[in-house]
N, C-alpha and C positions, 0 to 999 in steps of 0.2 A: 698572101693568097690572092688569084688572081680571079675576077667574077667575072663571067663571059656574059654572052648575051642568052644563050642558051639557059644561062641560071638564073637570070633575072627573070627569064621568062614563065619558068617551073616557080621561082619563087611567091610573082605575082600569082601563080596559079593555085597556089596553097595558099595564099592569102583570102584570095576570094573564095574557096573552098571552106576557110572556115569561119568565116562569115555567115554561108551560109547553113553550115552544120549549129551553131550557135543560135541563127533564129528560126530553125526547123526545133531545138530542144525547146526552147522558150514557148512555142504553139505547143508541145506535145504537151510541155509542163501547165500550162493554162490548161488547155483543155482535159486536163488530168486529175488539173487541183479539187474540185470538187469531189470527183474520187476519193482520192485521197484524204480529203478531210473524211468525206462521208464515212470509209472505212473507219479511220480515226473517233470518227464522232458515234460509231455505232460501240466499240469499243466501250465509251465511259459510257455510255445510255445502258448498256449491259451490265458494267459495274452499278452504279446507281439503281438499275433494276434487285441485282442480284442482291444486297444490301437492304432494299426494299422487301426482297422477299424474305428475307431474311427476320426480319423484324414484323412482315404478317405471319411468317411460321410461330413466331413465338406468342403473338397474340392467339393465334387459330388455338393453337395448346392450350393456354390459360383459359380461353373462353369452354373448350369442350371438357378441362377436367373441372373445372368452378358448374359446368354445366351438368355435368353427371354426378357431383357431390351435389346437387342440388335436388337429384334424383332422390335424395335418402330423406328427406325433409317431408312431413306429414302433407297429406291434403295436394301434391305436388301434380301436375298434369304432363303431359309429352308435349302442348303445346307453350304450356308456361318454362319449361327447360330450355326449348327453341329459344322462346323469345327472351331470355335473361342471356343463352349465348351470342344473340343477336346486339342484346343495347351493351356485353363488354366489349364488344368487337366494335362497336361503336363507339364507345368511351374512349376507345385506345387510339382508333385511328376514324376520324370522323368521312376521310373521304373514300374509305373502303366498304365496300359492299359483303353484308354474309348473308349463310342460308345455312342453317343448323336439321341434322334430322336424329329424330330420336328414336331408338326405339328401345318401349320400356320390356321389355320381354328378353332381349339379348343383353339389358342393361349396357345400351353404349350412345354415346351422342358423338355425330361427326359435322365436325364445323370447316365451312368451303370459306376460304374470303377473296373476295378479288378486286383489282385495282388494276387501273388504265395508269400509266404514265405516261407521260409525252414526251416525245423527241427532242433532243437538242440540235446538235452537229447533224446526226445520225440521219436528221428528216433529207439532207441531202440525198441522201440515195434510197430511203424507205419512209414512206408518205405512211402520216397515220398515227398513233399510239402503241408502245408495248401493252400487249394485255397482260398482266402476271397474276400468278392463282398456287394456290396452296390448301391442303387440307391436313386435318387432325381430329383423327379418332380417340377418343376415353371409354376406357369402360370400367364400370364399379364392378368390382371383385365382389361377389354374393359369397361374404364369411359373414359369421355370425356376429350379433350385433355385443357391445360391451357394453353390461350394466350393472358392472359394479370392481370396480378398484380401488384398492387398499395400496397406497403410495409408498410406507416405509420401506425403506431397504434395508434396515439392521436390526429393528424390535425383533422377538419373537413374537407367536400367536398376532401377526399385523390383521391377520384376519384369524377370527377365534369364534367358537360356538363350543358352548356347554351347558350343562344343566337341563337336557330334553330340548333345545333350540333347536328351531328350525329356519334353513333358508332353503325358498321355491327358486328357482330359478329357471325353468323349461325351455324358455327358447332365446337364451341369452348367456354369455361366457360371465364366469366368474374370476376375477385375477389377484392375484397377492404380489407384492414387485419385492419382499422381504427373503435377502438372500441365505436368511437366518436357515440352519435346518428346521426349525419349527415355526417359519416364516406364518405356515399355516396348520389351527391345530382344531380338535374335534373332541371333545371327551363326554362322557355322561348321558351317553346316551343322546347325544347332538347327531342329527339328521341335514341333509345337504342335497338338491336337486337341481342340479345346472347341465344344459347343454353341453360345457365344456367347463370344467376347473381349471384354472395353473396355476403353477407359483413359479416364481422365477429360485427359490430356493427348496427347502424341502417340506414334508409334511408330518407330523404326530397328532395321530389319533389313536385313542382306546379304543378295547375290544369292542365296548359297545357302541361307539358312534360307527356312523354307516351313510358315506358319501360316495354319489352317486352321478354319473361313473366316477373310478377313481381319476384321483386331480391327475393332471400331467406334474412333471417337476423341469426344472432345469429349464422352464420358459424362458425367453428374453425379458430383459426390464421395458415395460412400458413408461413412458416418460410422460407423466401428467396431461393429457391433452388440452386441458383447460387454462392452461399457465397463461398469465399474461392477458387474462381477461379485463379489461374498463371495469373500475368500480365508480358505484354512482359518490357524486359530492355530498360529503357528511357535514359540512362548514358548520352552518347553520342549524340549530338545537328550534324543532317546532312544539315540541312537547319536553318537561322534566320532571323524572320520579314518574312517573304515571303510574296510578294503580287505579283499576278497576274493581269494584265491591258489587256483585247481586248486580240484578237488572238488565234490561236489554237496550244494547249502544251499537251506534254506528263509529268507527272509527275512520279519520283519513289517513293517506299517506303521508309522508314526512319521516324528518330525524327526530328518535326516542330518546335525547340525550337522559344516563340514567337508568334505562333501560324501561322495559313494560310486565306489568301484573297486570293479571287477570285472574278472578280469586272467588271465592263465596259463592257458586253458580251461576255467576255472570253469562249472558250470552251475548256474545262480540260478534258483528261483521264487521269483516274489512272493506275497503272501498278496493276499488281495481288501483293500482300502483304500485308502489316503491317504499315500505317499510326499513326506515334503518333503526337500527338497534345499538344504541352506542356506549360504549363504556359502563354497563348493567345489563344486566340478564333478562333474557324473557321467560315468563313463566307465567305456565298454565295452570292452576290447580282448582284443589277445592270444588270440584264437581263445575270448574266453567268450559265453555266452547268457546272455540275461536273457529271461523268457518270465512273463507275467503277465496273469490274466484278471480285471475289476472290478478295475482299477489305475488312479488317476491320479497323475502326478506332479507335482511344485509345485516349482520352481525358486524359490529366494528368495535376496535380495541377492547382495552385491560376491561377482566370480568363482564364480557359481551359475550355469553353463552347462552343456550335455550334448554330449557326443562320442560317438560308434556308430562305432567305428573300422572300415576296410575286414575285417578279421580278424574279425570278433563277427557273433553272429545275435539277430534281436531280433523278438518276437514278441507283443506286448502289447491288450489289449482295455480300454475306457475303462466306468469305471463303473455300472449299467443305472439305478442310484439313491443320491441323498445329496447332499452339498453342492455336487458337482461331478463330476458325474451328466454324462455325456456328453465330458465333458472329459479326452484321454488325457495334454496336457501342457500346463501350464497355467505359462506364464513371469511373473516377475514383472513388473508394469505400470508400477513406480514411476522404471525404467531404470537401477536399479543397475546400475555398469559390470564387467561380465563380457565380456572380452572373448577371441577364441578363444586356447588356448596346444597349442601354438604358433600363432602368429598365419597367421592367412589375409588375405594383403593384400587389399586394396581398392583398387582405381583411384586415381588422384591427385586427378580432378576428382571424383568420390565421395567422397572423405572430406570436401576442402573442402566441396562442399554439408553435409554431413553436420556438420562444426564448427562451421559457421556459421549452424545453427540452434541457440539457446542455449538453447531448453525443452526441447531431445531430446536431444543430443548424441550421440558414437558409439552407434549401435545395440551390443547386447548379441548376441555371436555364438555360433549352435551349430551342429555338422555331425553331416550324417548321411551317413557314408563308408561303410555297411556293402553289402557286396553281397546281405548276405542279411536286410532287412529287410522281408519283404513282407506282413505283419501288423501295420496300425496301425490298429485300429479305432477310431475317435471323435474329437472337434476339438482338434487341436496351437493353441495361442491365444499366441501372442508380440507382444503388440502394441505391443513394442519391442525387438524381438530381429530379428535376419537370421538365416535357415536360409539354410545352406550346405549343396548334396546335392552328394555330388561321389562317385559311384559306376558302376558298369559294369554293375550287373543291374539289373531292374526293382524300385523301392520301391513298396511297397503295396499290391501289384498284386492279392493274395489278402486285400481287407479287402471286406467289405460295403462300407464308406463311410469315406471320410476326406474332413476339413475342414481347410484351412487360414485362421486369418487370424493375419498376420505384418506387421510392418512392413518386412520386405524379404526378399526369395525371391530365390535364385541358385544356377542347375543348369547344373554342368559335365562336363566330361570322359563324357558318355554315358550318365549316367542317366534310366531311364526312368521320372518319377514319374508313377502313376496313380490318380487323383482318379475311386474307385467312387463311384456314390449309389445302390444297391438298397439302400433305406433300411429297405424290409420284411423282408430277408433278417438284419436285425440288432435285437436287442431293446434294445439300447444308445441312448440316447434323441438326439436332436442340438437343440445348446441354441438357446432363440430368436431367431432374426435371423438365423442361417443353414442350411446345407440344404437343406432340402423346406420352408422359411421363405416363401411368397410373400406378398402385400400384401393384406391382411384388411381388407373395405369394408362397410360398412350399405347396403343396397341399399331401404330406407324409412326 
């Protein structure tokens, strides 16, 4: 091939052409790169933001629905609501800001939280901080409060009244989780007044009993609310065998290994605390009192049951604060067997159901025979225990509030058990999931 000088001279001409097209990209690229990062760097500053937001949306949630179950809690304010929304929000994320507003008339609490971030790359092309912000509204569903469940789900009669019994219940549901047809029964002239009944299975009652309104059937199973509650440490035995004769005593709190009597007219206060009851029974009779304010008791293992004999007055208030804060008797859950002595029979076709569940086995039984027990402020929690009421006067009739959840409830012989909820009229707290406990929803 032959190069002329003509070609040499185009050739050099494209040489130095690109030359210079190579340090004209190099300036655009310099002067570019900044851009380009910038872009780049706003990019992750977004993800990182977005990530961020992420994780205050889910805090804002937790603090506005912890904040409006908070709402159902005795003695509660709009500004003490705020400010529990405010120290979770701050628990979770210390360097985020919130502002909580309540209002107690719509029952809803909305929680705002906001957080600056700072730039990384991104500050190349935008000076400053991202602001990010998120909110979450809760609001408590105004259903009626639950105060009183009966856990079995196979006995019959789980919840049972006969014999002229009475249960008051006016401004409070009544529930049976027993899928039994006869889950809930009524005979003899048994009486029944609750806001709302259900059973999750069916109902038998005789002509003469008369509940009011009739139950619902075919409810949902309610699942224990209180499962999984701390019980307090029984280690250590501070008292053994204790019995009480005549006389007037101050008792403290502590473990009753052996269990506690109270007997011969004796007249017992309690100290404010933590009674445990361990492996013997409590028992009230013989014309004694037991009278106790910021008292719970703890029933713990084999033959650790309570008796309130017809002859005894008992007059007791649960808690206002501590480990078991609300709680006025709190049975062991493990189903150590305590059963009543002298024995209270049970139906033939009830115990069979009852043997022949082999995770539960006989329910652990206590009675409240006193005529004069109309003070029991705060939640009786046996959620393997039968109460047996089997009295003439009215029980409970002068408490603010009482809760039941038991694994089986049975009123005879004409008591009248009344199930209050002026929940405000009592500074003693009611533990969560029942109550003044309704269904807490994000309504954004």
């Amino acid at each position: 091939m032959r190069v002329t000088f003509l070609d040499r001279r185009a050739g050099a001409a494209l040489r130095r052409l690109g030359h210079e097209q190579t340090g004209g990209v190099a300036i655009i690229f310099a002067l570019a790169l900044p851009v380009v990062l910038g872009v780049a760097g706003i990019a992750v500053d977004y993800s990182v933001a977005a990530a961020t937001r992420t994780k205050m949306q889910a805090v804002a949630d937790s603090a506005a629905i912890n904040a409006a179950r908070g709402m159902q809690l005795a003695r509660t304010t709009p500004e003490s609501v705020a400010a529990a929304a405010r120290a979770y929000v701050k628990g979770e994320m210390s360097d985020a800001t919130a502002t909580a507003v309540v209002d107690d008339k719509a029952l809803t609490v909305k929680v705002t939280v906001e957080k600056d971030i700072a730039m990384t790359l991104g500050k190349y092309v935008w000076s400053g901080n991202m602001h990010v912000a998120t909110t979450a509204t809760a609001k408590l569903k105004n259903s009626l409060p639950l105060c009183l469940l009966a856990l079995d789900d196979k006995a019959p009669a789980t919840l049972s009244l006969e014999k002229n019994a009475s249960l008051t219940a006016t401004g409070c549901m009544v529930y049976s989780d027993s899928k039994n047809p006869g889950g809930l029964q009524a005979k003899d002239n048994a009486v029944m007044t609750a806001a709302l009944t259900c059973t999750v299975g069916g109902k038998a009652k005789t002509s003469g009993a008369k509940l009011t309104p009739d139950p619902v059937t075919d409810c949902p199973v309610l699942e224990d609310p209180l499962a999984g509650h701390p019980v307090p440490d029984s280690s250590a035995c501070s008292y053994t065998d204790k019995v009480i004769k005549g006389g007037i005593q101050l008792l403290q709190p502590g473990v009753y290994c052996g269990g506690l009597k109270i007997t011969q007219g004796a007249e017992v206060g309690l100290v404010r605390g933590i009674y445990i009851i361990k492996d013997g029974p409590l028992i009230v009779d013989g014309g004694a009192t037991m009278a106790g304010i910021d008292v719970a008791i703890y029933l713990k293992g084999n033959g650790s049951n309570l008796t309130f004999a017809a002859a005894s007055t008992i007059a007791l208030s649960a808690p206002k604060d501590g480990p078991l804060a609300g709680f006025l008797i709190f049975d062991d859950p493990t189903g150590a067997s305590a059963l009543a002595i002298p024995p209270y029979p049970l139906p033939i076709p009830i115990v069979g159901a009852l043997l022949n569940d082999p995770q539960k086995g006989p329910p652990r039984e206590h009675k409240i025979l006193s005529d004069n027990a109309r003070t029991l402020i705060g939640t009786i929690y046996m959620p393997q225990g039968r109460l047996i009421i089997d009295a003439t006067k009215p029980i409970a009739d002068r408490s603010a509030y009482t809760v039941l959840v038991v694994r089986r409830i049975d009123l005879h012989d004409g008591p009248n058990l009344v199930l209050n909820s002026d929940y405000s009229a009592s500074e003693v707290p009611v533990p969560k999931g029942v109550g003044p406990y309704g269904k807490v929803m994000l309504t954004n």
